[in-house]
GUTI-85385 format. One line per 4 residues: number of its first residue (from 1); their letters; for each residue x, y, z of N, C-alpha, C. Coordinates in steps of 0.001 Angstrom, whole numbers. Example, Ala and Ser with C-alpha at 12.3 -4.5 7.8 and 13.67 -1.06 7.14 Angstrom:
BEGIN
1) as) 13190:-5690:7800:12300:-4500:7800:13200:-3300:7800  12850:-2250:7080:13670:-1060:7140:12900:30:7870;
END
This chain:
BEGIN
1) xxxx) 105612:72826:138170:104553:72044:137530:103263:72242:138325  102061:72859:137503:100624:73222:138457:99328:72482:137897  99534:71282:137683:99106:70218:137165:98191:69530:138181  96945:68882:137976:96602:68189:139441:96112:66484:138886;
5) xxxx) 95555:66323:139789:94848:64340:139418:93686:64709:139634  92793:63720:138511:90984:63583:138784:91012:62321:138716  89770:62064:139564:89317:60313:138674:88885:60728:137605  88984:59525:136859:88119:59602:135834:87661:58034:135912;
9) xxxx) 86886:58243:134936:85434:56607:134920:85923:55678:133603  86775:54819:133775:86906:53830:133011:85888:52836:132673  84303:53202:131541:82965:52128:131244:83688:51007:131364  84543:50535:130058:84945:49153:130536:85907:48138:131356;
13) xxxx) 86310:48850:132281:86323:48652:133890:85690:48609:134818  84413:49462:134553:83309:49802:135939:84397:50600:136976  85399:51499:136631:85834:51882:137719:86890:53214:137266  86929:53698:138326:87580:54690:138414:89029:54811:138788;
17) xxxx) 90226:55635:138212:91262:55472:137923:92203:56865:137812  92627:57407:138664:93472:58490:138502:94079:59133:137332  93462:60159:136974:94682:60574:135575:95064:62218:135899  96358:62526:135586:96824:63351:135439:96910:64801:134761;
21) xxxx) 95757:65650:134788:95672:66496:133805:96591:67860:133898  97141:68182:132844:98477:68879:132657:98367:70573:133134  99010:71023:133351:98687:73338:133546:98144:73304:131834  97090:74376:132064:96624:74473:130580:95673:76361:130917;
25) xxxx) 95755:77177:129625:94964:78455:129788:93913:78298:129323  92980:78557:130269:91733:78995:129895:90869:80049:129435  90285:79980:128431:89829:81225:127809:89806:81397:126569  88972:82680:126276:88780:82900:124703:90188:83178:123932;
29) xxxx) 90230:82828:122964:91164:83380:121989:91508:85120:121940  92697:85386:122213:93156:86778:121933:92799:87024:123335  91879:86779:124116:91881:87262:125311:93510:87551:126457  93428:88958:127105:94303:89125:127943:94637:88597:128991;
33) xxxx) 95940:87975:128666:96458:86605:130143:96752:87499:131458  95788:87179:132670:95869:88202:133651:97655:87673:134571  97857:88537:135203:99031:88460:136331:99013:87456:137211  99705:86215:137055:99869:85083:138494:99810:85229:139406;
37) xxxx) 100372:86814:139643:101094:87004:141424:99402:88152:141604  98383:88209:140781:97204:88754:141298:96141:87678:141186  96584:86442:140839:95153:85740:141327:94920:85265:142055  93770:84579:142797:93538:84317:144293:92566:82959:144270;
41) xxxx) 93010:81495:144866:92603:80661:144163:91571:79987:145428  89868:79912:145387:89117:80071:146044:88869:78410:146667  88441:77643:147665:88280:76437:148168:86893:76844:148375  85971:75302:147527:84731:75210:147696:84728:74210:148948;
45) x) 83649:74844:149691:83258:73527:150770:82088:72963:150556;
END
């Protein structure tokens, strides 16, 4: 499972609240799904 957590902003709460967003592909339609074991996953600082 390669799934992660964001906050997200609950208006009528005033607050923020963990949710779960699921593995999902990104990209155009028909586009070619590249190789797992060649991608390289970058940390912003």
């Amino acid at each position: 499972m390669r799934g992660h957590w964001r906050n997200h902003y609950y208006s009528s709460r005033k607050a923020n609240r963990p949710t779960w967003i699921d593995q999902h592909i990104k990209g155009p339609d028909g586009a070619p799904i590249l190789d797992p074991e060649k991608l390289v996953n970058l940390l912003r600082r």
